[in-house]
FIZA-453456 format. One line per field, with one value per residue (C-alpha): chain; residue number from 1; residue in one letter; x, y, z. Coordinates in pm, 1 decimal, padded with zeros to 6 digits. Each point is the difference from the previous one (the first is absolute). Example, Ala and Ser with C-alpha at 12.3 -4.5 7.8 and 13.67 -1.06 7.14 Angstrom:
# FIZA-453456
kette: c(A	A)
nr: c(1	2)
rest: c(A	S)
xx: c(01230.0	00137.0)
yy: c(-00450.0	00344.0)
zz: c(00780.0	-00066.0)
This chain:
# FIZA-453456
kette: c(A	A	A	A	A	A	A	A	A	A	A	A	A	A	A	A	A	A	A	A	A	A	A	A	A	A	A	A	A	A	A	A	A	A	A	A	A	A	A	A	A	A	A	A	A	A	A	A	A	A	A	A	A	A	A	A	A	A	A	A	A	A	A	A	A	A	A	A	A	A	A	A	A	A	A	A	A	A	A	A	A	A	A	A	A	A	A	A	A	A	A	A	A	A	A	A	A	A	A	A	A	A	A	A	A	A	A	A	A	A	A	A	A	A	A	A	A	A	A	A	A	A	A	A	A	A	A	A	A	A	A	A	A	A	A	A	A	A	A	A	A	A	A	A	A	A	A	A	A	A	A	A	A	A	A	A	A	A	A	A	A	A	A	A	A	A	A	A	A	A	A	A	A	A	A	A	A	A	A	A	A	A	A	A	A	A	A	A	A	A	A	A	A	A	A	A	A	A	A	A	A	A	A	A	A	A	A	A	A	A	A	A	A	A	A	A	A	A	A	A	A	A	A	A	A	A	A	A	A	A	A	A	A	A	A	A	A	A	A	A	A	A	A	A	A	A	A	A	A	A	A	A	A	A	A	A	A	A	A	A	A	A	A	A	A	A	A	A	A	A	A	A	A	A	A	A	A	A	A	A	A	A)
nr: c(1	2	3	4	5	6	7	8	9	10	11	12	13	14	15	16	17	18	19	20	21	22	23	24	25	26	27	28	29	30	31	32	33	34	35	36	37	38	39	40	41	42	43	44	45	46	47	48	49	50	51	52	53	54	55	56	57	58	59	60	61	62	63	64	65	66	67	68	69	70	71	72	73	74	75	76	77	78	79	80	81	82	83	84	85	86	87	88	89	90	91	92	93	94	95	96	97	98	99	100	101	102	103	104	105	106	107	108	109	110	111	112	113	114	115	116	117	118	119	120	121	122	123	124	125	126	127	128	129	130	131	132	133	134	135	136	137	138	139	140	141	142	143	144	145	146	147	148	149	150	151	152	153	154	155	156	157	158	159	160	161	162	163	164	165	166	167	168	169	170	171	172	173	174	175	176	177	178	179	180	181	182	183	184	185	186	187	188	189	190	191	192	193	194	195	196	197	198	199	200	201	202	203	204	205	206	207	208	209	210	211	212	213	214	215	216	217	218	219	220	221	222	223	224	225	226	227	228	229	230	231	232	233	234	235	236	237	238	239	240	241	242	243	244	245	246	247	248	249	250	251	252	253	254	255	256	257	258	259	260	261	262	263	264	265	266	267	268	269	270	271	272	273	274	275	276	277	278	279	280	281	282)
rest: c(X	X	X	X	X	X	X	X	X	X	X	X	X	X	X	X	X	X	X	X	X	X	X	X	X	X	X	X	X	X	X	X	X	X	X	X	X	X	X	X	X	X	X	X	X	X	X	X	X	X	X	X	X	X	X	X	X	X	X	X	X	X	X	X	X	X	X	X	X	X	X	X	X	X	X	X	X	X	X	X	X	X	X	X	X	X	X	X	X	X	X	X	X	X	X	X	X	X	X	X	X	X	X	X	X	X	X	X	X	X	X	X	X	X	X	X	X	X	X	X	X	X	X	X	X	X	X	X	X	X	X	X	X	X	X	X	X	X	X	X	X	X	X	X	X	X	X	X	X	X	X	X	X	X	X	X	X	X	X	X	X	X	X	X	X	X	X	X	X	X	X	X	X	X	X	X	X	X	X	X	X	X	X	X	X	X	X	X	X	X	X	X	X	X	X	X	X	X	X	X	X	X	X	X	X	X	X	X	X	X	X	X	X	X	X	X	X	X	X	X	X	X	X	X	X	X	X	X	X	X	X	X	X	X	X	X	X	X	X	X	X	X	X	X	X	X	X	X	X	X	X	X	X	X	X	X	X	X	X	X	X	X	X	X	X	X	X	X	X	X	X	X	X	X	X	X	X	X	X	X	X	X)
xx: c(01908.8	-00298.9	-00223.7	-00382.5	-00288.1	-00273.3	-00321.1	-00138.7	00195.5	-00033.7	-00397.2	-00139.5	-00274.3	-00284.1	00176.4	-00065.7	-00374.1	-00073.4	00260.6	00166.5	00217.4	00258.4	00328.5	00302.6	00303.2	00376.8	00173.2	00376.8	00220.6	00292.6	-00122.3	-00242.9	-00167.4	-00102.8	-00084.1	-00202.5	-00173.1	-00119.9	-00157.9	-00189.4	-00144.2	-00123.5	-00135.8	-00240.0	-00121.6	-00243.8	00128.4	00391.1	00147.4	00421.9	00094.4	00389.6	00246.6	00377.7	00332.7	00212.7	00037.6	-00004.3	-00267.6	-00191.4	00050.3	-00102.2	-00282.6	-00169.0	00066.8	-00186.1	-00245.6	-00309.1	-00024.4	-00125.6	00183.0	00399.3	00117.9	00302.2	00293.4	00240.2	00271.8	00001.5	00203.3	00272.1	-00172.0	-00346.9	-00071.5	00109.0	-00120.4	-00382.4	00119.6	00131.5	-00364.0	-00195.3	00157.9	-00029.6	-00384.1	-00144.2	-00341.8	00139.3	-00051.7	00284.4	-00009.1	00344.1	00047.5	00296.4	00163.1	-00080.9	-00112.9	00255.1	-00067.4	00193.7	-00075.0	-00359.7	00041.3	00193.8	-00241.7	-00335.3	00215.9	00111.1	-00361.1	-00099.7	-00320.1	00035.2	00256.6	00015.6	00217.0	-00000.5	-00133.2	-00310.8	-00347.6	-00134.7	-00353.0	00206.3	00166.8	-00328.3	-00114.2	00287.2	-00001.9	-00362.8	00023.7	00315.6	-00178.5	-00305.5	00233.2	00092.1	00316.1	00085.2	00277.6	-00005.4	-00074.4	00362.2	00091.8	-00286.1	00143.0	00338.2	-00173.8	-00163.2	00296.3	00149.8	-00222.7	-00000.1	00357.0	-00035.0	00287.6	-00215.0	00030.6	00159.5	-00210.0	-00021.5	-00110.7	-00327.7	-00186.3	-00243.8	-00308.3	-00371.5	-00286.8	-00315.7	-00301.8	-00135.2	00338.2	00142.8	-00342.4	00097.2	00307.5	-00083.2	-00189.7	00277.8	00218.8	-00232.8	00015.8	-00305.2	-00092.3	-00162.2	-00344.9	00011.9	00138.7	-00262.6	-00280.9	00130.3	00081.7	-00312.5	00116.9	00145.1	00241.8	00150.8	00019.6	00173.9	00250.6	00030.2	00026.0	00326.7	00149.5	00007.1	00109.8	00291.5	00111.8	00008.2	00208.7	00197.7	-00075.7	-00039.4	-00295.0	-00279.9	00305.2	00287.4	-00270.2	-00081.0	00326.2	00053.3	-00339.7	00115.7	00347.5	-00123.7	-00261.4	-00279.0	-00259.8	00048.9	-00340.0	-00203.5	-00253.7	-00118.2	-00383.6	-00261.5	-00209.0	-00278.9	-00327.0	-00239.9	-00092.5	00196.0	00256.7	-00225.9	-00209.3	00307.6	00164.0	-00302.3	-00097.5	00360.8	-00043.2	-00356.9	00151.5	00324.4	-00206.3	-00222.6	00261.4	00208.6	-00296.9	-00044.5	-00331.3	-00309.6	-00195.8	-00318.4	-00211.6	00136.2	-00171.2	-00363.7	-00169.4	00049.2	-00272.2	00061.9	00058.5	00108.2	-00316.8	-00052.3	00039.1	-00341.7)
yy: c(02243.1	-00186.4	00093.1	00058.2	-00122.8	00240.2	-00140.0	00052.8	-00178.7	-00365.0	00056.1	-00161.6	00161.9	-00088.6	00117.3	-00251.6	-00069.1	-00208.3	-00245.2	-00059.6	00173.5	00198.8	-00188.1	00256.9	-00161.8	00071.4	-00105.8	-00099.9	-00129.1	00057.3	-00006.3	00330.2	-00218.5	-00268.7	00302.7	00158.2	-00340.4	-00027.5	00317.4	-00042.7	-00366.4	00187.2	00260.4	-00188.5	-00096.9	00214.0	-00125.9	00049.5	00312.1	00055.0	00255.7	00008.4	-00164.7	-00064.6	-00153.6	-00069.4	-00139.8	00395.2	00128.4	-00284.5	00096.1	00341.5	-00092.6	-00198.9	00253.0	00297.0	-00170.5	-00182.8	-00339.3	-00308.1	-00233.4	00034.3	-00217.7	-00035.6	-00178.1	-00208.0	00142.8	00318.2	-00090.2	-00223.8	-00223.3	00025.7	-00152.4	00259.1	00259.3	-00131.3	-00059.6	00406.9	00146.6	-00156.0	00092.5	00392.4	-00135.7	-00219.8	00057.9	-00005.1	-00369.8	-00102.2	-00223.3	-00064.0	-00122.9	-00156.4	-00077.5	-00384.0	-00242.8	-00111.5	-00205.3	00132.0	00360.6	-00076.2	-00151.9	00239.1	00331.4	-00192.2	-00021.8	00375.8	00110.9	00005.1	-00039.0	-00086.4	-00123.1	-00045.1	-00064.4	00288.0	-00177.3	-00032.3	00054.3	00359.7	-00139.0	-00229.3	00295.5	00240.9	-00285.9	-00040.6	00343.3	-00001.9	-00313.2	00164.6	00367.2	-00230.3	-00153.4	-00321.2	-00170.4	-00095.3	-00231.7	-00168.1	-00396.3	-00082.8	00212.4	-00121.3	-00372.6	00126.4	00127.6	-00326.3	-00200.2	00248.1	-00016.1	-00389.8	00038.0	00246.6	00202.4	00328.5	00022.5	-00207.2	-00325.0	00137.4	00394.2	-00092.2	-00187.6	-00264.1	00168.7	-00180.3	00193.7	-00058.9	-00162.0	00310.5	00128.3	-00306.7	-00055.7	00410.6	-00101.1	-00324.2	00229.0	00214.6	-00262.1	-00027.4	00279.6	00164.7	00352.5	00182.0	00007.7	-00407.2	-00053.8	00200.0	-00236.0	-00327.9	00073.4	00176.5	00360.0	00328.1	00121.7	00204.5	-00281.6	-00229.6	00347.7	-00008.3	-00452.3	00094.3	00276.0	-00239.3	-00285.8	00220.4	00061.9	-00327.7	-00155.2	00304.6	00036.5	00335.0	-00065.6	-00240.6	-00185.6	-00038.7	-00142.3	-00226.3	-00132.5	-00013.0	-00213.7	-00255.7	-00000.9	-00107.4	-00186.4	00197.8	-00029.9	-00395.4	-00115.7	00242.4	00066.5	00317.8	00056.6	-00035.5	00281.8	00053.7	-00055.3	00325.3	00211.6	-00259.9	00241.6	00296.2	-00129.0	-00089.7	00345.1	00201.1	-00280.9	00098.6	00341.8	00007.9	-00194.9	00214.9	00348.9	-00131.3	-00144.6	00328.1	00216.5	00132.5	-00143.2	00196.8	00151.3	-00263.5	00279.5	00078.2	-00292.9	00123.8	00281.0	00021.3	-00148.2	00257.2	00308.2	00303.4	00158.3	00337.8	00196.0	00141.1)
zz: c(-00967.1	-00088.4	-00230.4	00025.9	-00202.2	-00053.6	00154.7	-00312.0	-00194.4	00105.4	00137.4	-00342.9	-00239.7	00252.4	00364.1	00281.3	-00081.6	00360.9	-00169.3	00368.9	00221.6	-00219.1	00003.3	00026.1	-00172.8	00026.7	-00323.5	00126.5	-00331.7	-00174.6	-00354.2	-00078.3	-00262.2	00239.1	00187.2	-00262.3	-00105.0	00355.1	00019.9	-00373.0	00156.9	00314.3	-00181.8	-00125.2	00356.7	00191.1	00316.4	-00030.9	00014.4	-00060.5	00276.8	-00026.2	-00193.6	00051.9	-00163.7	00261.3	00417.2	00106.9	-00175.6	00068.1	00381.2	-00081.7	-00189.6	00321.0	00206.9	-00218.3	-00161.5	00148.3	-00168.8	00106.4	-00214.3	-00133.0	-00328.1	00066.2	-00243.0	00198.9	-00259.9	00202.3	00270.5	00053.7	00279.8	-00098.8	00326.7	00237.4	-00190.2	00020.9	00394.0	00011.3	-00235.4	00249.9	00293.9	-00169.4	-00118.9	00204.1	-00174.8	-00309.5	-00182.6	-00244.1	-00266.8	-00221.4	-00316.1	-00078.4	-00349.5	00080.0	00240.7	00257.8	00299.6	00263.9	-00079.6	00021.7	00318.3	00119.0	-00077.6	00114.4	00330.3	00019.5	-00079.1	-00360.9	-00087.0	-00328.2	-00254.0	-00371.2	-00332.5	-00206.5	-00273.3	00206.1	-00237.2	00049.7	00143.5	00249.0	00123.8	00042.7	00180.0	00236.7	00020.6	00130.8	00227.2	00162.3	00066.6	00179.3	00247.3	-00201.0	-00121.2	-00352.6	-00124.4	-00306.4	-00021.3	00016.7	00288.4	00219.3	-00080.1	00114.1	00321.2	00100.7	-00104.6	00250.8	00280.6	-00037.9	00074.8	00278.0	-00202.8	00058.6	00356.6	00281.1	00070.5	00373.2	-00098.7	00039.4	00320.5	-00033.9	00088.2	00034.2	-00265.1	00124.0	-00196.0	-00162.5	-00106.7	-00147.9	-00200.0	-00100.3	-00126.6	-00175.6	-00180.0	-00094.0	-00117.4	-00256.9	-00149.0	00183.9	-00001.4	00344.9	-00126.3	-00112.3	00318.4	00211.3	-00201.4	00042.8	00366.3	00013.7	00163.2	-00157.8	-00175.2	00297.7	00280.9	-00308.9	-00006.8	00411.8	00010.9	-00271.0	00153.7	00328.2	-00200.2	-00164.6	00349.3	00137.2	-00313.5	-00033.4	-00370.5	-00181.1	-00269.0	-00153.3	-00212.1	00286.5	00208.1	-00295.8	-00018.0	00363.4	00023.8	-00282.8	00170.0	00273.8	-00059.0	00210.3	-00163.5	-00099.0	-00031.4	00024.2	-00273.5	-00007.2	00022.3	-00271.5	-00199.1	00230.4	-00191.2	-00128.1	00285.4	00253.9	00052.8	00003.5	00259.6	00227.6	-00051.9	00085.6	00318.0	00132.9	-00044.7	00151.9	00317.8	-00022.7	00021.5	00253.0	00217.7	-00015.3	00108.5	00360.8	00171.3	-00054.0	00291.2	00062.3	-00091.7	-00333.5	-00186.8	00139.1	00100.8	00362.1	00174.3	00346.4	-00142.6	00263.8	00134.2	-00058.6	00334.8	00167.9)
């Protein structure tokens, strides 16, 4: 069976202290001092928490179904085809995000698990602080590869070796989203986006989720790729830094409009004092 990890055992000397949401890790590796080094780097991390541990394929299955994590480490060693076990963890998990660590880099396993679902994947002679941050950038919703593997990827999608050349239809983006994802290709974040486009963060969230839709991609990287792949955004420069208080202004001006658009008409006699007021009876 898997084994537990006290809660306060990987918590660090300060508890969570507003450093985030808490992080709740499965450790999933062969080796209990790889295991044990893990859990001494976290420690020192008031964010990360080790919930479970395990040392092999089945207790790694049990461990994801009885603990609640949010992330699993998981070492490609542990199963024969590390591929379909990452396909079989998230079919028990969907939730659950993995990221593996393998003994090297190899090309065609990395392709392979960013295809299947991985969120993130790493040699295991990755620097500690390079894998807290993976590990953080994976529990917000983000993938992580290392420099080489997102080379291989792009070499990849160049070559339409991911998926079938005709998997995806051509579809038309309007203005708005592909000045969105120009952004994104850059490297943007929601809240540069919302600035230079001059709206929020949320309607940048809602123009994505759309635009992940229509190109059939899963995340901010595959649609990346897609984009460079096939040249979508060719072109297009994304928009300038608004000057001080430019963006400000045009944020609140669209909001001011927005709330006074959305609300029902008044009754003519709400903006004065009614000039026939009901007589009293005789």
């Amino acid at each position: 069976m898997a084994t537990s990890v006290s809660v306060g055992e990987n918590h660090g000397a300060h508890g969570n202290n507003g450093a985030g949401p808490l992080i709740r890790v499965i450790l999933a590796d062969t080796q209990a001092i790889f295991r044990a080094g893990l859990r001494k780097i976290f420690a020192l991390e008031d964010d990360i928490r080790v919930v479970g541990q395990a040392e092999t394929l089945s207790q790694t299955q049990s461990a994801i179904t009885k603990f609640s994590a949010d992330v699993l480490i998981f070492e490609s060693a542990l199963a024969p085809n590390p591929v379909e076990a990452v396909t079989e963890l998230l079919r028990q998990a969907p939730q659950l995000k993995i990221v593996v660590v393998t003994p090297v880099s190899d090309e065609q396993l990395t392709l392979d698990l960013f295809r299947r679902g991985a969120h993130g994947i790493l040699s295991r002679e990755v620097e500690p602080e390079i894998l807290v941050d993976c590990l953080r950038k994976v529990a917000a919703g983000e993938p992580w590869l290392e420099n080489q593997a997102i080379h291989w990827m792009m070499d990849a999608f160049r070559g339409h070796s991911l998926r079938p050349s005709g998997a995806r239809p051509k579809v038309q983006l309007t203005p708005k989203e592909t000045l969105i994802v120009s952004c994104v290709t850059q490297g943007m974040k929601n809240k540069e986006i919302a600035v230079r486009v001059g709206t929020t963060e949320q309607v940048v969230k809602n123009y994505l989720r759309k635009v992940y839709d229509k190109l059939g991609v899963a995340d901010r990287l595959e649609l990346a790729l897609y984009c460079l792949s096939h040249h979508v955004v060719d072109g297009v420069k994304p928009p300038p830094i608004p000057q001080n208080g430019e963006a400000v202004n045009a944020s609140a001006a669209r909001a001011a409009a927005g709330a006074a658009t959305s609300m029902p008409a008044a009754p003519s006699n709400s903006d004065s004092p009614n000039p026939n007021p009901p007589q009293k009876p005789s």
